[in-house]
TORLUM-551039 format. One record per residue: residue number from 1; residue in one letter; chain; x, y, z of N, C-alpha, C, O in turn. Coordinates in pm, whole numbers, plus 50000, padded with zeros to 5 digits. Atoms other than C-alpha are relative to their C-alpha. Layout:
BEGIN
ATOM|NUM|A|A|X|Y|Z|X|Y|Z|X|Y|Z|X|Y|Z
...
This chain:
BEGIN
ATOM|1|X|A|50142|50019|50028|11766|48953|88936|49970|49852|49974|50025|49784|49888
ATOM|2|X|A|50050|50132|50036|11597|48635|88958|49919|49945|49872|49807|49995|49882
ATOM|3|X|A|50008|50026|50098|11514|48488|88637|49846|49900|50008|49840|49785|50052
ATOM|4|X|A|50093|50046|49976|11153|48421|88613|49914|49900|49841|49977|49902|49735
ATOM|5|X|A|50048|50056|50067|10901|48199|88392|49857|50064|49952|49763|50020|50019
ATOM|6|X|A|50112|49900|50039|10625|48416|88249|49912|49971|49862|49983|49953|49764
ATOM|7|X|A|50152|49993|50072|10303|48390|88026|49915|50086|49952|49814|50121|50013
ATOM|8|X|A|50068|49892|50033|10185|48626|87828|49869|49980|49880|49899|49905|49788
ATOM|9|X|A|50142|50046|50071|09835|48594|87634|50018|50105|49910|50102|50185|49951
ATOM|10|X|A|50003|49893|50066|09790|48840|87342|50137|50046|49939|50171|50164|49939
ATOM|11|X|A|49819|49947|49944|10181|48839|87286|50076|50009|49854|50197|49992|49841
ATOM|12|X|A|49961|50006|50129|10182|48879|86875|49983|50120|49950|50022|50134|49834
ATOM|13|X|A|49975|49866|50007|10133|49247|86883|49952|50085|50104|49885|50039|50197
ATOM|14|X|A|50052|49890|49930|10063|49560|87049|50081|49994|50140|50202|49971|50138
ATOM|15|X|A|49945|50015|49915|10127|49562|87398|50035|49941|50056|50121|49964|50141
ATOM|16|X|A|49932|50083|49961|10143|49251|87454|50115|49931|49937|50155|49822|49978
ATOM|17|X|A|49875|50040|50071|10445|49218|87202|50111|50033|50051|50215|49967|50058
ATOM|18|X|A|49847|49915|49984|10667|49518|87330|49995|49980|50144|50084|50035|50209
ATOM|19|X|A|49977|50069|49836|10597|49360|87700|50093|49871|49976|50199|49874|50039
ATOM|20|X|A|49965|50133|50085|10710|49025|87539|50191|50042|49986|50293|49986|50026
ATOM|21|X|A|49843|50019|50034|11031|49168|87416|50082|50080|50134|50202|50059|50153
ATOM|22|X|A|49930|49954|49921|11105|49384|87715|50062|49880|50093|50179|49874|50131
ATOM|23|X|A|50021|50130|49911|11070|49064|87917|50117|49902|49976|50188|49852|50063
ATOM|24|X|A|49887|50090|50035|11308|48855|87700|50128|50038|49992|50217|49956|50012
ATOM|25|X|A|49895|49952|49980|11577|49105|87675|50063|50017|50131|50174|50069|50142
ATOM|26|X|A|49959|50006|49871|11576|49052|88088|50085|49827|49981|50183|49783|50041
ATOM|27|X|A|49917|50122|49970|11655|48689|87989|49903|49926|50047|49936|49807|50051
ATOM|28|X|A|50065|50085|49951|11321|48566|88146|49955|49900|49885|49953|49932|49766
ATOM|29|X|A|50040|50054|50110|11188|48250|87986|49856|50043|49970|49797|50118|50047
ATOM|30|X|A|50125|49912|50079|10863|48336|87770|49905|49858|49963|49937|49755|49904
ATOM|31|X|A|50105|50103|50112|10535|48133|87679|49982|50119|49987|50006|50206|50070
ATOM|32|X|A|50090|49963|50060|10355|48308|87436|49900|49921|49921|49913|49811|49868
ATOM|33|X|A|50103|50057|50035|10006|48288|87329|49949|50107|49875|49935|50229|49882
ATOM|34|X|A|50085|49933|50123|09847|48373|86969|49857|49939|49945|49792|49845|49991
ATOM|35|X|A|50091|50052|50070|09595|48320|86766|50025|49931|49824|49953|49865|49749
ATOM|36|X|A|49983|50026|50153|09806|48294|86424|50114|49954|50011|50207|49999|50079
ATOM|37|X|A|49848|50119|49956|10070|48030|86405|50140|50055|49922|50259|50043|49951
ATOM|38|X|A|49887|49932|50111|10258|48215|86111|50072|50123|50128|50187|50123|50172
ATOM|39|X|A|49950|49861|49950|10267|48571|86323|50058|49915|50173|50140|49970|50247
ATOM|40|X|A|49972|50029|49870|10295|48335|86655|50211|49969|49992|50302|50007|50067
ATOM|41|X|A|49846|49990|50029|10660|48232|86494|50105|50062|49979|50223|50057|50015
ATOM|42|X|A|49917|49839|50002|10767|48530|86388|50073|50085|50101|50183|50140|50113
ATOM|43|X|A|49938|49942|49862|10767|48653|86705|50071|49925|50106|50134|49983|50194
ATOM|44|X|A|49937|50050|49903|10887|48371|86897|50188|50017|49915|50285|50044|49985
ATOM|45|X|A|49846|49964|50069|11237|48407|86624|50031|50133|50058|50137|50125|50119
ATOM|46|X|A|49970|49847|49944|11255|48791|86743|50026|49967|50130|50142|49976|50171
ATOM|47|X|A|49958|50031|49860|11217|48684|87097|50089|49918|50028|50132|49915|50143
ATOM|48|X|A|49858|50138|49942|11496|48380|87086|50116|50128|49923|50238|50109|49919
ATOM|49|X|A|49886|49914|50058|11692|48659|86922|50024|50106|50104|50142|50107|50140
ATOM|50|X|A|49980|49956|49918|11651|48907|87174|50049|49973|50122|50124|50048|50184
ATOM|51|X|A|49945|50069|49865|11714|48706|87470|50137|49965|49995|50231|50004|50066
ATOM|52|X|A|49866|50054|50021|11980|48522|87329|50009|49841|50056|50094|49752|50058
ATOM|53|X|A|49992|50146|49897|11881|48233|87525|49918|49929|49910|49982|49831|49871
ATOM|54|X|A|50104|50098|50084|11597|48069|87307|49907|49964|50039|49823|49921|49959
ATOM|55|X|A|50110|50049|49900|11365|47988|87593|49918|50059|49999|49889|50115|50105
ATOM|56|X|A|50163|49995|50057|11035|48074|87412|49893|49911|49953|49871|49896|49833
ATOM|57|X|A|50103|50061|50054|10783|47888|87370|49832|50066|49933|49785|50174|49968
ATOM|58|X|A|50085|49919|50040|10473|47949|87177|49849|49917|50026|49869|49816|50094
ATOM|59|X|A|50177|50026|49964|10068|47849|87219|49915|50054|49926|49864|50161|49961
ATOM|60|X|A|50142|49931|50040|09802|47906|86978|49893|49961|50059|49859|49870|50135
ATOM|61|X|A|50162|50011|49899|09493|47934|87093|49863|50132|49936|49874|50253|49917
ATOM|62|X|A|50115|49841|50094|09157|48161|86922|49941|49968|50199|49914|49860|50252
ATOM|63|X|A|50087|49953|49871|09009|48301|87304|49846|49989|50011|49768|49951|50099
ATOM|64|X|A|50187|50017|50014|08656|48318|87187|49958|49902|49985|49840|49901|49949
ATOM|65|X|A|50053|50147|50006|08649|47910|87188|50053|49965|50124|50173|49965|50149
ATOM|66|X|A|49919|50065|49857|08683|47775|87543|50047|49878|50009|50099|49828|50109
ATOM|67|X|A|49916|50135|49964|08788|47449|87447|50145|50055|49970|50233|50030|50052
ATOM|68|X|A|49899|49985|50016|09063|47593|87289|50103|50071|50099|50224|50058|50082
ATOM|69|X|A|49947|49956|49877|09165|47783|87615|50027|49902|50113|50120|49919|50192
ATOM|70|X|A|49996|50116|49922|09093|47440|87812|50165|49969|49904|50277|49987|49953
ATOM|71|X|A|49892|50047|50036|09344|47322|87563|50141|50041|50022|50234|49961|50033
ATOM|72|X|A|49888|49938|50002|09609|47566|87590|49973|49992|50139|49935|50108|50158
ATOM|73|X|A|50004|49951|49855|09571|47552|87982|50049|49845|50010|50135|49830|50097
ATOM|74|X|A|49973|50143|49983|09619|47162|87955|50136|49954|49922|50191|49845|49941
ATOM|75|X|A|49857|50019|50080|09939|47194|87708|50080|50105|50091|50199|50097|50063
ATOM|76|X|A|49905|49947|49926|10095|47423|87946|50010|49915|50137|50127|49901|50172
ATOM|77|X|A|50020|50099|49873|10022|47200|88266|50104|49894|49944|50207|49865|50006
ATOM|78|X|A|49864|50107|50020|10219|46922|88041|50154|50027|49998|50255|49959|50014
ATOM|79|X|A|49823|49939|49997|10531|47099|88025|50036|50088|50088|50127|50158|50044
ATOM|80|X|A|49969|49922|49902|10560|47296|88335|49911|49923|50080|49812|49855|50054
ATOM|81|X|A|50006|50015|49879|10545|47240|88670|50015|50152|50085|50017|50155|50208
ATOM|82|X|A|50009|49859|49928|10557|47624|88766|50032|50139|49905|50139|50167|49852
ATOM|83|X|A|49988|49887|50053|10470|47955|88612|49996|50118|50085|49890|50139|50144
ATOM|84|X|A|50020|49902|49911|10567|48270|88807|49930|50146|49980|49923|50240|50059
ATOM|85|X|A|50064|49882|50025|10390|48522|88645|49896|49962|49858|49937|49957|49742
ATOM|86|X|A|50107|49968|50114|10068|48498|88425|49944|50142|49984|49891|50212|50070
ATOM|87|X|A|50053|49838|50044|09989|48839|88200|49865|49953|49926|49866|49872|49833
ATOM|88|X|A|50106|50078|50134|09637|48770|88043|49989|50180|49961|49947|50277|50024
ATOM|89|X|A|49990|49869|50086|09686|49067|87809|49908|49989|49895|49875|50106|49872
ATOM|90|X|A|50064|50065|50079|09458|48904|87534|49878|50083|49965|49817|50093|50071
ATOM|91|X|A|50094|49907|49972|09189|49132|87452|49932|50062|49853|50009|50120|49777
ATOM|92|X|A|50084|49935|50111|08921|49248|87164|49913|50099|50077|49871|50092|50193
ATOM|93|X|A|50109|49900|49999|08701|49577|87114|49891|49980|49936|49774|49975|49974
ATOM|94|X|A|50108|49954|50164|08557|49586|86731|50008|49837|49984|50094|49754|50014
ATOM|95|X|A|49919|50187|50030|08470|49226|86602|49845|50050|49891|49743|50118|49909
ATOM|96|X|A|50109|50018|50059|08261|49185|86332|49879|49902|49967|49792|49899|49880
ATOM|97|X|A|50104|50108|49980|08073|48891|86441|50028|49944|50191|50080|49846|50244
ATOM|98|X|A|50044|50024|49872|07987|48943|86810|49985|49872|50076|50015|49833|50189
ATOM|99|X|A|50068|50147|49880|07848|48619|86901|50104|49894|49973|50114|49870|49853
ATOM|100|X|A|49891|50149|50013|08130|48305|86928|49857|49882|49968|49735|49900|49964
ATOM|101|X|A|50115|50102|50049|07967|47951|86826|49919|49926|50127|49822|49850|50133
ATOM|102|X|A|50110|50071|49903|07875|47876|87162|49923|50064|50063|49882|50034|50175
ATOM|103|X|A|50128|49911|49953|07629|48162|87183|50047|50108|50078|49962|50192|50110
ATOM|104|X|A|49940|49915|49893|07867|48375|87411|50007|50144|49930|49997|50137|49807
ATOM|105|X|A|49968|49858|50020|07919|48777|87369|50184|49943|49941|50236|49840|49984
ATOM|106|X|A|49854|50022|50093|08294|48759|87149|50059|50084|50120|50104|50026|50219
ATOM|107|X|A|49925|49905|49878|08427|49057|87380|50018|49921|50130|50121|49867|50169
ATOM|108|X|A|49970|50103|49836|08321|48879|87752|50074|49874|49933|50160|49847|50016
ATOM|109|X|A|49946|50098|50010|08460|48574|87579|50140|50009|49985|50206|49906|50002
ATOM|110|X|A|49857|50002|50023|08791|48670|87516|50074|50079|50146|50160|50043|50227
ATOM|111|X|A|49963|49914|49908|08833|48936|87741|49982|49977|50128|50029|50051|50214
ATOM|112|X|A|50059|50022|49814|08690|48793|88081|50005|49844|49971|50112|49798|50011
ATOM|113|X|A|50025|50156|49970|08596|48396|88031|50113|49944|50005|50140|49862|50093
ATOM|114|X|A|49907|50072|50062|08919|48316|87840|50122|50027|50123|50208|49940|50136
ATOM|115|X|A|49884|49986|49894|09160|48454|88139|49956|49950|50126|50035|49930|50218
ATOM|116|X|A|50047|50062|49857|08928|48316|88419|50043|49874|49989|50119|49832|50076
ATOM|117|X|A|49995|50181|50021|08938|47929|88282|50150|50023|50030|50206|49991|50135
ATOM|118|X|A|49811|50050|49952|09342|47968|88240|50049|50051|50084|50165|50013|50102
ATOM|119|X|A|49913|49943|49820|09442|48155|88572|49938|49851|50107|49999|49796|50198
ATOM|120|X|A|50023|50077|49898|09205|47892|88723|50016|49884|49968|49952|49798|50028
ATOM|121|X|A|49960|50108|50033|09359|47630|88545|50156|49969|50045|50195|49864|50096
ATOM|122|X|A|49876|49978|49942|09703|47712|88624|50044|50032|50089|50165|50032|50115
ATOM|123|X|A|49994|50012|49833|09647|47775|88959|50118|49930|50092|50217|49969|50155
ATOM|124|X|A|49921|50107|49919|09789|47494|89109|50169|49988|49960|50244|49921|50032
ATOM|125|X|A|49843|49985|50010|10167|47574|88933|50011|50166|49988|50088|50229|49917
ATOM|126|X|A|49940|49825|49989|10140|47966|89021|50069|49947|50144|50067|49829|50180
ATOM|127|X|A|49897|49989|49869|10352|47997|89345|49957|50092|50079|49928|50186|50006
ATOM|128|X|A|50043|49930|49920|10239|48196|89646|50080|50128|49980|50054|50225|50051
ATOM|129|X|A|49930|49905|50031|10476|48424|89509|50026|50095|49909|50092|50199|49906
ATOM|130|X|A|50011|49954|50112|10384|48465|89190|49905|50104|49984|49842|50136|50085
ATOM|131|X|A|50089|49878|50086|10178|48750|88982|49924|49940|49895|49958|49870|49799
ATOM|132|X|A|50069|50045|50109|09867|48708|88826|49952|50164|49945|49898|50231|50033
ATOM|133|X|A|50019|49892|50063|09815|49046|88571|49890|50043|49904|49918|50035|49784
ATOM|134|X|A|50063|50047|50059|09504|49091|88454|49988|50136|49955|50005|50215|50047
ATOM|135|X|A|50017|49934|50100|09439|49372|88144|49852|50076|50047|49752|50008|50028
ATOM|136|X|A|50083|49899|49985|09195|49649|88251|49993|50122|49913|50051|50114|49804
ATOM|137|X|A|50091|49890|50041|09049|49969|88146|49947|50102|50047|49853|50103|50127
ATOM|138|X|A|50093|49859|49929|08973|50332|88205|49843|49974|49981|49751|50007|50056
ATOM|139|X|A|50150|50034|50031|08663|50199|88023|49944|49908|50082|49988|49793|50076
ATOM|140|X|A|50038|50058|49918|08473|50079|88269|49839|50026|49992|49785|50136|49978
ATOM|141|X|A|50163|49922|49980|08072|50029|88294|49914|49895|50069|49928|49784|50016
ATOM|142|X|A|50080|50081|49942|07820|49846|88525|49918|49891|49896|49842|49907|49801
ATOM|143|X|A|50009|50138|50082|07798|49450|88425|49849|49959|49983|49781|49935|50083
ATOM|144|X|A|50189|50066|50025|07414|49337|88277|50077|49799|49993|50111|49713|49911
ATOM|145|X|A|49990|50161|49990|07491|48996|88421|49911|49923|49838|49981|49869|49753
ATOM|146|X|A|50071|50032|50107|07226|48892|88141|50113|50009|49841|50104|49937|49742
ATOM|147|X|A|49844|49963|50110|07554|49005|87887|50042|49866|49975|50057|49824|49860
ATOM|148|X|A|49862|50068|50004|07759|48721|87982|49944|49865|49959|50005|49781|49892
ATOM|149|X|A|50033|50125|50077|07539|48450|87914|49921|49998|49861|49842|49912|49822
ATOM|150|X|A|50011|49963|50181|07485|48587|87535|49834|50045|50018|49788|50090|49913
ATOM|151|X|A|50151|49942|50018|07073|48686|87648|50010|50147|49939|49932|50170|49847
ATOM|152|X|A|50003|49871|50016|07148|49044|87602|50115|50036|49893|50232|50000|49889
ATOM|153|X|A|49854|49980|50099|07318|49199|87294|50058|50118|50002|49980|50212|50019
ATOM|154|X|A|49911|49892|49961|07578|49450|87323|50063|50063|49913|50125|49988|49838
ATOM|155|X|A|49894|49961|50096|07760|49695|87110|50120|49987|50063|50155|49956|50176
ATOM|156|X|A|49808|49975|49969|08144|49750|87069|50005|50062|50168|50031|49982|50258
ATOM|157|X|A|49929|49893|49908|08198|50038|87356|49921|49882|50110|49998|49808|50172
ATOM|158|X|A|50077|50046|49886|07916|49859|87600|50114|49866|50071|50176|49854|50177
ATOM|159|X|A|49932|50095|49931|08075|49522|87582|50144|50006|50073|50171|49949|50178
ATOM|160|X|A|49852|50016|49974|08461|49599|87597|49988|50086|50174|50076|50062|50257
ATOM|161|X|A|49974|49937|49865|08364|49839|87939|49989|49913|50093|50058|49894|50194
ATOM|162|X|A|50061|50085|49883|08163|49592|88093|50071|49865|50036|50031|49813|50140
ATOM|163|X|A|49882|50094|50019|08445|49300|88044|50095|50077|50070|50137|49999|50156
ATOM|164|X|A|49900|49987|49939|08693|49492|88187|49969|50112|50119|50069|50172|50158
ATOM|165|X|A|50099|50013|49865|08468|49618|88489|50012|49863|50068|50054|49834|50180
ATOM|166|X|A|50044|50183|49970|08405|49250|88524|50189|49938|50075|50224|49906|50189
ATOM|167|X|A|49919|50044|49936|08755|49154|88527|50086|50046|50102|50159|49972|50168
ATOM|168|X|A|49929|49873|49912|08906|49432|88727|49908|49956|50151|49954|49963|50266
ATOM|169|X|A|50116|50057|49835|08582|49294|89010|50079|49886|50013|50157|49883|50108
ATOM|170|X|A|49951|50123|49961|08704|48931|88962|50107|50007|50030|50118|49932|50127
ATOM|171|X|A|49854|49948|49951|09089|49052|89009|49952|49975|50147|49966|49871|50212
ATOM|172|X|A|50028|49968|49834|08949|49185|89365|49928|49856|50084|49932|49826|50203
ATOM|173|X|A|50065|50125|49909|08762|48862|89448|50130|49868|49968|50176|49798|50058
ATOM|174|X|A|49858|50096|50028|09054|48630|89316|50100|50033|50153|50108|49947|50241
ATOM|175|X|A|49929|49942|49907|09289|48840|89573|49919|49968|50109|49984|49907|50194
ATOM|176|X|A|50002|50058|49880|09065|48769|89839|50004|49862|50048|50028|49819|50161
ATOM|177|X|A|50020|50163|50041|09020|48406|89739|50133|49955|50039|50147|49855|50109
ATOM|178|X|A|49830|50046|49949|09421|48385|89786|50059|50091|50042|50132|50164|49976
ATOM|179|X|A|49941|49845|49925|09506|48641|90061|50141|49960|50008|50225|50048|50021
ATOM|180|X|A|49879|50002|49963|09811|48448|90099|50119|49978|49907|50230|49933|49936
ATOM|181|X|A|49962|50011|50092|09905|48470|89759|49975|49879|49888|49959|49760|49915
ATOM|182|X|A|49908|49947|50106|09974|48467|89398|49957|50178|50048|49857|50218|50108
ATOM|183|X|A|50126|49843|50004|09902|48865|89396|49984|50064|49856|50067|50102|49774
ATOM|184|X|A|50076|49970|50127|09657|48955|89124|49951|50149|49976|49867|50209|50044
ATOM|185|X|A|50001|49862|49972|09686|49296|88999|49905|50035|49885|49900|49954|49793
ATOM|186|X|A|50090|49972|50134|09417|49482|88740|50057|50102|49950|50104|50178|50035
ATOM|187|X|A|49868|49885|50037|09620|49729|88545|49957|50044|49866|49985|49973|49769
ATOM|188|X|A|50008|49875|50120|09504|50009|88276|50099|50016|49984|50155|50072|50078
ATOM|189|X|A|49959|50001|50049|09747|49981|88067|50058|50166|50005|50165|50209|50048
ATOM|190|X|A|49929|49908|50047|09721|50335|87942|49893|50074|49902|49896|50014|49795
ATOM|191|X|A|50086|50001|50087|09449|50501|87753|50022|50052|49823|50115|50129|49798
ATOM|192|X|A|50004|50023|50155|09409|50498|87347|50112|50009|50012|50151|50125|50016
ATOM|193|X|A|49863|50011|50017|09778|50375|87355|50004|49942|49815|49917|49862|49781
ATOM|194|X|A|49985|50007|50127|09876|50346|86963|49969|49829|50006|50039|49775|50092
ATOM|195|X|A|50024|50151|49993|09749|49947|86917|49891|49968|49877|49804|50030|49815
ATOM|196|X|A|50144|50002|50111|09551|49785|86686|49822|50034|49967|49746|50075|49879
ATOM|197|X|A|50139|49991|49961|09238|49758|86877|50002|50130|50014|49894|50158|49962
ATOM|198|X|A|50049|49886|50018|09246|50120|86914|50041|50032|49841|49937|50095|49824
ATOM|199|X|A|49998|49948|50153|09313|50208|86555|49873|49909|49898|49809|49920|49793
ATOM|200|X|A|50178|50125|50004|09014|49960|86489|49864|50068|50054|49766|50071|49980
ATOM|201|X|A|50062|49949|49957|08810|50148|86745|49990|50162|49993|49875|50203|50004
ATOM|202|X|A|49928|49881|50016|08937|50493|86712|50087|50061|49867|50112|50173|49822
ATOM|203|X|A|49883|49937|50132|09156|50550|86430|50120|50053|50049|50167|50159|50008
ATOM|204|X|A|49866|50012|49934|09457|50528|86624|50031|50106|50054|49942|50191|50056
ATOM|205|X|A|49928|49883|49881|09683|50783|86856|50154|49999|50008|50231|49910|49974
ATOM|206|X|A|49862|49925|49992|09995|50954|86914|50087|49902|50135|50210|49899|50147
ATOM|207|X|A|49920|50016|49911|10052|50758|87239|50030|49831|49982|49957|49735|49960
ATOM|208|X|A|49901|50114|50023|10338|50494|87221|49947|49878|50076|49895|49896|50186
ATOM|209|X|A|50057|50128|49930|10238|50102|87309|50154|49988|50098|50212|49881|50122
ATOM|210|X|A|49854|50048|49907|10569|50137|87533|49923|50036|50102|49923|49941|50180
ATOM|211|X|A|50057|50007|49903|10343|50288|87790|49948|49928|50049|49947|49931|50172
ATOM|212|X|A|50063|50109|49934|10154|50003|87833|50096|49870|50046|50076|49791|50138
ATOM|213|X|A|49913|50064|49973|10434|49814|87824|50032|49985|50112|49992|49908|50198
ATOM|214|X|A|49941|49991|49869|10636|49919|88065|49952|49977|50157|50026|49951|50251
ATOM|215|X|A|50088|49932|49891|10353|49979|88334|50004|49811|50043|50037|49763|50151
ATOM|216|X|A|50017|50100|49931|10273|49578|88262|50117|49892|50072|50107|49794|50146
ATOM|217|X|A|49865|50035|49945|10658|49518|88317|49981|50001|50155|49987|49890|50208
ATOM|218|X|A|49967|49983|49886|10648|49655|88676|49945|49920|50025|50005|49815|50048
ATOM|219|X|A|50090|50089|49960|10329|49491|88753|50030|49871|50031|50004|49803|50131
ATOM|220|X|A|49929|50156|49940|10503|49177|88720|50089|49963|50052|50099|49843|50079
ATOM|221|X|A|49929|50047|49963|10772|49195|88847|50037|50130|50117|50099|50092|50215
ATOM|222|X|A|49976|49877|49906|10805|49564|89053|49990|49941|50169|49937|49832|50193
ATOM|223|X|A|50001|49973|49891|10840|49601|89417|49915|50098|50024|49864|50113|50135
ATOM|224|X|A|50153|49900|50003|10576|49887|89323|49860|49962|50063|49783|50026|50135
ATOM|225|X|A|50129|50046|49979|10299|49652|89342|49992|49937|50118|49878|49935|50163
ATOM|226|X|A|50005|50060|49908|10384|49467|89631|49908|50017|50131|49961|50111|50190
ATOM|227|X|A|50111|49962|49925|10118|49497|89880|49842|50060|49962|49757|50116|50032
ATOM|228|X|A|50104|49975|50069|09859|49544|89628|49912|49945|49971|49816|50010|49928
ATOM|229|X|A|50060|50100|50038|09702|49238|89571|49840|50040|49985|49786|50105|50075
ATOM|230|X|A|50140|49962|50015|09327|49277|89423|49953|50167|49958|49841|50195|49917
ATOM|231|X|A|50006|49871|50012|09392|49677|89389|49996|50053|49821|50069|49995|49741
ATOM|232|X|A|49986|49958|50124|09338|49850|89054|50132|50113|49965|50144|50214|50034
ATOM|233|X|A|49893|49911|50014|09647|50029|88919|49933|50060|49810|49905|50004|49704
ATOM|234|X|A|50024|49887|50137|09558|50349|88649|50091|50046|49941|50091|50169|49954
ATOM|235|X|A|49904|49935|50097|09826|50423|88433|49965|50151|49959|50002|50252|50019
ATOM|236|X|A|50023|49886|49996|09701|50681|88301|50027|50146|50138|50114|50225|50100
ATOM|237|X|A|49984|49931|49847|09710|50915|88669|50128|49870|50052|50101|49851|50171
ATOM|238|X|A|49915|50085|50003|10009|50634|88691|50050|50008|50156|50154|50053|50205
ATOM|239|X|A|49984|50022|49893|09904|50527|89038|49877|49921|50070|49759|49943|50047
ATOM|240|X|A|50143|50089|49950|09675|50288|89224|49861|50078|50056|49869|50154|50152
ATOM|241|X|A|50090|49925|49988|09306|50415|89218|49900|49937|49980|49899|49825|49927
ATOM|242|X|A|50160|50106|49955|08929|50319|89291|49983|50008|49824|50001|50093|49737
ATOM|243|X|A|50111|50034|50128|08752|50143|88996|49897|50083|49974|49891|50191|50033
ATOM|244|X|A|50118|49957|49968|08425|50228|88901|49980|49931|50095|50043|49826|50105
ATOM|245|X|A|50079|50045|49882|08218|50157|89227|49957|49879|50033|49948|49831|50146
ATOM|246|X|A|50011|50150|50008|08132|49830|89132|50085|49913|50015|50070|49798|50057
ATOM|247|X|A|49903|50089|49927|08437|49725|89176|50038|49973|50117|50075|49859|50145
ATOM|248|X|A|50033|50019|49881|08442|49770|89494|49896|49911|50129|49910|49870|50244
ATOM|249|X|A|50119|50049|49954|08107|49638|89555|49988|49868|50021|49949|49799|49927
ATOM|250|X|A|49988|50136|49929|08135|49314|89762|49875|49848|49940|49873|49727|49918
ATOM|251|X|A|50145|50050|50013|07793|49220|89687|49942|49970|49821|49874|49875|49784
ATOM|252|X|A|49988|50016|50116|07791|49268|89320|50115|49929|49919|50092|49889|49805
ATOM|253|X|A|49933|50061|50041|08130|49115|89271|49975|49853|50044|50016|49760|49974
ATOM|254|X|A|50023|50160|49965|08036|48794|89432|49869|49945|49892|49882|49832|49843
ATOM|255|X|A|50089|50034|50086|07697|48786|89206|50053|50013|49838|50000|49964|49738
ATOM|256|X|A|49921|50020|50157|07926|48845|88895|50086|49876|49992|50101|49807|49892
ATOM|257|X|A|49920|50169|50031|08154|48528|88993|49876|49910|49972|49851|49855|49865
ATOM|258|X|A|50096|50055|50057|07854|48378|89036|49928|49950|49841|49911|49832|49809
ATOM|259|X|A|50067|49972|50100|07685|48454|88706|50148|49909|49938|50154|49786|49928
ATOM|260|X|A|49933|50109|50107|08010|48352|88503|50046|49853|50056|50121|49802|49972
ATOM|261|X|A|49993|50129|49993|08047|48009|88658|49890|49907|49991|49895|49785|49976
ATOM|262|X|A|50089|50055|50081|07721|47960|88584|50006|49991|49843|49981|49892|49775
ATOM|263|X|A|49973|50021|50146|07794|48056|88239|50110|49886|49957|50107|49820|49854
ATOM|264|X|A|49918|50098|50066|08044|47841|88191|49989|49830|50083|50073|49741|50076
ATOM|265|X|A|49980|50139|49980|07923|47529|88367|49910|49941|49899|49902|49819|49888
C-alpha cells in the first residue's frame, strides 16, 4: 500500500477522529485540523502513538472565520508541496449564535464556505490522482440562495440540509470542473451516527461513529469509488445514489457556485 499524505478537517472528535486514527494506524502521514489547541494535541499524541511514526501535524483553525481558513490554507501551502487526499469532515448543526462576525449563516459558513476556500486553495498541490471528500447528508433540502449571503435567517434543521445539499451540488460541479482529476466524492457518512452534533441535535443514538468512519476510509482511498468522481455515495443504503434533485440540476448548481463566489468576493 502506498503511503499517502492526508487532511482531515474536523479531526478532534467524532468521525472525524476515529477516521483520523484508522488512517494513522495505516501509517499514512496526517494533518489535522481543530478548533481547540489543547484537544488539537491530545489527539495529535494518540495519533503519533498509533502510527508509530509521528508524522502528524496539527492546524487550528475556528471555520466560521474565513480568514482563519485563508490562514490555515496558506500554512499548509508553506509546508507541503502535495496533499493526496483532502477530507473536509468539519461540520456544525446546533450553534447558539447563528450569525459569524462577518454577517454569514454559522452552519453555510463552516459547513460549505470553509471547505470551498481550502479545496480551492489547495488545489494546485492535490494531484490528478488525488481525493477530494466532501461530508454530506441524508439531510438534504433546496438552497434559498438568499441563505448564504446571511439575508435570510434559518433555523438549525433548515440550515444544516441546505449546506449539505449545497455541498453535495458543488462536489458535482467541482468533478466536472476537473474531469481529469482529483476525484471529488460527497459521502453520507451514515445517519444519526452516535457524535456530538447529533447528541446536540437529537439526544444521541445507538449507531457507532465507526460507520462513518470506515465509509470515509474507503472514499479515500478504495478502489470502490473509482470512477465516481462528482457522484453522491449514501451510506446509509451503503451505495452510490441520486441526491435530492437539485443536485443533479445543472442549472441550479451553476447558480449556487455562482451565488457563493459572490458571497465571498
Amino acid at each position: 500500500m502506498t503511503l499517502k499524505t492526508i487532511l482531515i478537517t474536523g479531526a478532534t472528535d467524532g468521525i472525524g477522529l476515529e477516521t483520523a486514527k484508522l488512517l494513522a494506524a495505516q501509517g499514512h502521514g496526517l494533518l489535522i485540523h481543530g478548533r481547540n489547541a489543547e484537544k488539537l494535541e491530545n489527539v495529535k499524541e494518540t495519533l503519533a502513538a498509533v502510527s508509530g511514526a509521528g508524522n502528524i501535524e496539527s492546524y487550528k483553525a475556528d471555520f466560521s472565520n474565513m480568514a482563519n481558513v485563508e490562514n490555515m490554507a496558506k500554512s499548509t501551502l508553506d509546508k507541503h508541496n502535495r496533499i493526496d487526499i483532502l477530507i473536509n469532515n468539519a461540520g456544525v448543526y446546533k450553534t447558539a449564535h447563528p450569525r459569524t462576525d462577518e454577517g454569514l449563516d454559522l452552519r453555510f459558513a463552516v459547513n460549505l464556505f470553509a471547505p470551498y476556500i481550502l479545496t480551492h486553495r489547495l488545489m494546485p498541490i492535490i494531484p490528478e490522482t488525488g481525493r477530494v471528500v466532501n461530508l454530506s447528508s441524508a439531510a438534504q433540502a433546496p438552497v434559498d440562495l438568499s441563505a448564504l449571503s446571511g439575508d435570510t435567517k434559518l433555523g438549525d434543521m433548515p440550515a444544516y440540509a441546505q449546506s449539505k445539499l449545497a455541498i453535495t451540488m458543488w462536489t458535482r460541479h467541482m468533478a466536472c470542473e476537473h474531469s481529469n482529476g482529483p476525484l471529488f466524492s460527497a459521502v453520507n457518512p451514515g445517519s444519526l451516527l452516535n457524535t456530538n452534533m447529533v447528541k446536540e441535535g437529537w439526544g444521541g443514538s445507538d449507531n457507532d461513529v465507526s460507520i462513518g468512519a470506515d465509509i470515509l476510509v474507503k472514499a479515500a482511498l478504495s478502489d470502490e469509488f473509482e470512477g465516481h468522481s462528482g457522484d453522491y455515495f449514501d451510506n446509509d443504503s451503503q451505495r452510490f445514489a441520486a441526491p435530492h434533485p437539485d443536485g443533479m440540476n445543472e442549472q441550479k448548481i451553476s447558480k449556487l457556485v455562482q451565488a457563493i463566489q459572490n458571497t465571498l468576493d
